[in-house]
N, C-alpha and C positions, 0 to 999 in steps of 0.2 A: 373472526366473523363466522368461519363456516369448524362445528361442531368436530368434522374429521376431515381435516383438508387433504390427507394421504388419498379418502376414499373419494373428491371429488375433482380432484389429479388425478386419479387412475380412469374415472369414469370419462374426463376430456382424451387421455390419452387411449384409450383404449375404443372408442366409439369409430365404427365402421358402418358403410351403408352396406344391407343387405339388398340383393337383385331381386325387385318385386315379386319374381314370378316363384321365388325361395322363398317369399317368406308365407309363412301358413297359419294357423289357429294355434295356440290361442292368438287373439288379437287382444287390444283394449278394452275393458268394458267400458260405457255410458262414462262410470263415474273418474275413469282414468282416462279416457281421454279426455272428457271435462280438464280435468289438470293438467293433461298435456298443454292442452288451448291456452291456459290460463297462465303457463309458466312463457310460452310462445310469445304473449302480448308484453313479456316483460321484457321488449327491446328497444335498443335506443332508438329513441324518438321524438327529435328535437320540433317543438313545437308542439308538443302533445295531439299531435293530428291522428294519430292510427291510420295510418295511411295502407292498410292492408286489411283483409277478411281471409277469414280462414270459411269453406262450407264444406262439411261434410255430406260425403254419399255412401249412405250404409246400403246394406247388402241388396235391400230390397228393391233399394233402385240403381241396382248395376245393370239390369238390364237396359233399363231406360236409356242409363249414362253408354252401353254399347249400342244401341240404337244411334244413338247421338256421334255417335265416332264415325259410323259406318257413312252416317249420311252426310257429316264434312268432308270425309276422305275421299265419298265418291263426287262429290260437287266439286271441291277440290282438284282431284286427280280422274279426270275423265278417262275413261277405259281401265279402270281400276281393276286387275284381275282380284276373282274369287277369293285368291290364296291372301293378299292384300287387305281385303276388309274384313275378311276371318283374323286376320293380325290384331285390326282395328278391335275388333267387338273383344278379345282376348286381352287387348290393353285394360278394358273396364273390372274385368274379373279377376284379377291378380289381389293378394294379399287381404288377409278380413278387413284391414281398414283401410279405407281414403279418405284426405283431405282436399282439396284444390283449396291452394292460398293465391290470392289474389294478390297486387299491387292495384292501391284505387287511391293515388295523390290527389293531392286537395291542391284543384288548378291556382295559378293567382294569387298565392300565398307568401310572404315573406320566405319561407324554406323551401329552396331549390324542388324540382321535384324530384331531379337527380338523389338528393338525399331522402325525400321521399320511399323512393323506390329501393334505396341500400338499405333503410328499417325493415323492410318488408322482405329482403332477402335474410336479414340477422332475425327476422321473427319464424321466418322458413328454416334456419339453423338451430336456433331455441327448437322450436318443435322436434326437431332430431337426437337434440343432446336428451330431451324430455323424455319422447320415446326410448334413447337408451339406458339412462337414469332409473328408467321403470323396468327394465328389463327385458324392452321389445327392441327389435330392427327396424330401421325405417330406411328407404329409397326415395329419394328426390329425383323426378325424372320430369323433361319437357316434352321432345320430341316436336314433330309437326304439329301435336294435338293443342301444344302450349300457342300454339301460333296463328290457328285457325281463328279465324274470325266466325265462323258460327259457331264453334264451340266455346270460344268468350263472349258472346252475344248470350249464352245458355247459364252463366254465373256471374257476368258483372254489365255494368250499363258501359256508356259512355266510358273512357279517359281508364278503364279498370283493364288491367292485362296478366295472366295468368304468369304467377311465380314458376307455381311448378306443380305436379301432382304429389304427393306424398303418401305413400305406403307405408302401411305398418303391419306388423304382426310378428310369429316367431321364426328366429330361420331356420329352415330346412333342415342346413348341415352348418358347421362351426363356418364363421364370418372370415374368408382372407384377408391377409394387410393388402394393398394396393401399393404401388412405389411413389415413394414421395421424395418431393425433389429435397436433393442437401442443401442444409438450412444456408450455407455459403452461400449458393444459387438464387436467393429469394430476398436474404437481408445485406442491408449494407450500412455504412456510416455518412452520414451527410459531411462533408469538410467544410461548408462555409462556400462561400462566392470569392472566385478567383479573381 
């Protein structure tokens, strides 16, 4: 099926999230994130719902997008010190690209939304392996901002809840491993019903 299977074994094994605030220019052009997006929506998605949106915030409007932080945070978090919403507005200008991918399940539907909402995490995964595949880093990050209600009020309607923000661009310095739990730790054999 796949042309060089060594090189797309290496490229699952080898993919790290870069820390948005590392990662720098170059980013994606237009025509590569296009295909990022593109390789993203190829996730399982039973019911053919697309039960997620991906919207990008290019450069021009990070400003805006830190406007937008500062003034959930501080509705939010009444007595907000200075140092606090400078964090905020600092959140929007990390990395040349962002994504906000959404979860936007289709109410009322034969398929769960629960499952819904797990496409929409594996379309938020696609987009990372994509970004790596091309040669960029990508960081998936929530925080309070994924949580805020005005600032999901500012990219989805009703019933839509933000995945995650998604960074991309080049990193900084070479990518660390993170520790990962032993495979013993995670997988196991079902025996049957006693």
């Amino acid at each position: 099926m796949f042309n060089d299977r060594s090189s797309y074994l290496s490229a699952l094994v080898t993919r790290r999230s870069g820390k948005p605030r590392d990662l720098v220019e170059p980013g994606p052009s237009d025509a590569e994130l296009n295909q990022m997006l593109a390789i993203a929506a190829r996730t399982p998605d039973h019911g053919k719902l697309a039960p997620w949106r991906f919207v990008t915030i290019g450069l021009e409007q990070r400003a805006a997008f830190g406007d937008l932080l500062v003034r959930a945070y501080a509705h939010d978090n009444p007595g907000a010190q200075p140092r606090d919403l400078a964090s905020a507005r600092a959140f929007a200008h990390q990395a040349p690209t962002l994504v906000v991918v959404l979860s936007q399940p289709v109410p009322d539907h034969k398929v769960p939304v629960w499952e819904q909402e797990l496409s929409a995490g594996a379309a938020t995964m696609n987009l990372l392996h994509a970004a790596h595949a091309m040669g960029y880093a990508g960081g998936w990050l929530t925080g309070w901002a994924a949580f805020s209600d005005t600032v999901r009020a500012a990219f989805g309607g009703p019933g839509a809840r933000i995945v995650g923000f998604v960074f991309i661009g080049t990193p900084l310095r070479a990518l660390e491993e993170r520790p990962r739990p032993p495979i013993d730790a995670v997988v196991s054999a079902w025996r049957g019903l006693d």
